[in-house]
N, C-alpha and C positions, 0 to 999 in steps of 0.2 A: 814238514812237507812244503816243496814249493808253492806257490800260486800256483803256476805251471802244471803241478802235477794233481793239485786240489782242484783245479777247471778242468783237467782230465776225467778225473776220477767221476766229480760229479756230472758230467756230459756219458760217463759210462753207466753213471744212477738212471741219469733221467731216460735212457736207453734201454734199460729194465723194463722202469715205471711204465713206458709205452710198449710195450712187450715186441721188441726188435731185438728178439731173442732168437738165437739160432740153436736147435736141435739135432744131435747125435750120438750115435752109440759107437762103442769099439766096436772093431771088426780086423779079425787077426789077418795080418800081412801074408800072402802066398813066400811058399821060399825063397829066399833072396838067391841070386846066382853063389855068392861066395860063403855061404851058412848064414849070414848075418839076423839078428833076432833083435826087436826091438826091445830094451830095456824100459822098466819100470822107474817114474820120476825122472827121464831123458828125452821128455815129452819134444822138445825143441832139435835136439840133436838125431833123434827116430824121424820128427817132420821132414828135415833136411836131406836125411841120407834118403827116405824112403823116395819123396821127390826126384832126389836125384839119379832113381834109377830106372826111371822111364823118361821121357821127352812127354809135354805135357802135362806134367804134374807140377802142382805147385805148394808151399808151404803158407798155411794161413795162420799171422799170427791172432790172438785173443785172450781173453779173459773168460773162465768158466764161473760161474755164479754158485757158489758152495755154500750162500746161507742167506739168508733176510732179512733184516732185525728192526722193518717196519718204519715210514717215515722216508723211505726213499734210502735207507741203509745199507749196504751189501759187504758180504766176502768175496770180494772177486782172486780169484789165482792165475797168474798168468799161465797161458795153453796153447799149444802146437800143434797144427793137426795137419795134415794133406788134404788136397783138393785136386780131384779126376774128373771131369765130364761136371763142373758144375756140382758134386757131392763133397759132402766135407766128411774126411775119412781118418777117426781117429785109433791110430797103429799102437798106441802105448798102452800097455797091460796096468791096471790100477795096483794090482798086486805085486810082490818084489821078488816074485819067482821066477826067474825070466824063462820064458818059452812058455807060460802058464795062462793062461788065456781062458776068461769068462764072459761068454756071448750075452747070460745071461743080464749083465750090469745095467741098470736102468739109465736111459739118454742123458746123459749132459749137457746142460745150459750151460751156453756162450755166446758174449757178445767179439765181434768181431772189433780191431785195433783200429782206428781211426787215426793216421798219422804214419810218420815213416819209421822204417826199420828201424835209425839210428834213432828216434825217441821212445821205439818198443825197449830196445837194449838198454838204453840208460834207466829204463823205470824194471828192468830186472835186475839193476844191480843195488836199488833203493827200496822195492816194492811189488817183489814178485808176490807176494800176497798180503792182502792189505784188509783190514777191514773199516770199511768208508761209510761215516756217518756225515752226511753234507749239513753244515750248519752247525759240525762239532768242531 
């Protein structure tokens, strides 16, 4: 791992540790004009298109927090979501059924990306999920 990307990481620990953690649930997409359905684990590409099909929408990228391991540790995985009116609105089904949508699914922790697109994109193609022990 870079420096680079180990001052990332741990600037996204110590973002936890102070709880500047953002909360949300899925909430299934109304129909798209042309069928379209957002697919399961195309979290990024569901962001984009869904965005794209209103004026005002935006794509927020992030990091979801999928475990703890104490010490300022984390599994962060990178996460795409949309953004309406100031909500953060995530379209991707957990499951790989696509069209299969469960309301039920408990909120996901996410910290939001700090940085630009183009150093989001390069740490997907090194570290879309990492598990970061600062100090390891």
């Amino acid at each position: 791992m870079t420096p680079e990307n180990r001052h990332y990481f741990a600037s996204l620990s110590q973002m936890a540790d102070a709880g500047d953690i953002e909360r949300f649930g899925f909430t299934p997409p109304p129909p798209a004009p042309d069928g379209w359905v957002p697919c399961a684990r195309e979290c990024h590409a569901n962001a984009a298109r869904w965005a794209g099909l209103k004026p005002g929408r935006k794509v927020v990228r992030g990091w979801l927090i999928s475990g703890e391991f104490g010490a300022g540790g984390y599994q962060f995985d990178a996460h795409s979501v949309g953004e309406e009116n100031g909500m953060l609105i995530d379209i991707t089904p957990r499951d790989t059924i696509p069209g299969s949508f469960s309301p039920q699914e408990s909120p996901r922790l996410s910290l939001r990306h700090q940085g630009s697109s183009e150093f989001f994109d390069a740490l997907l193609l090194r570290c879309a999920s990492i598990k970061f022990m600062p100090g390891a």
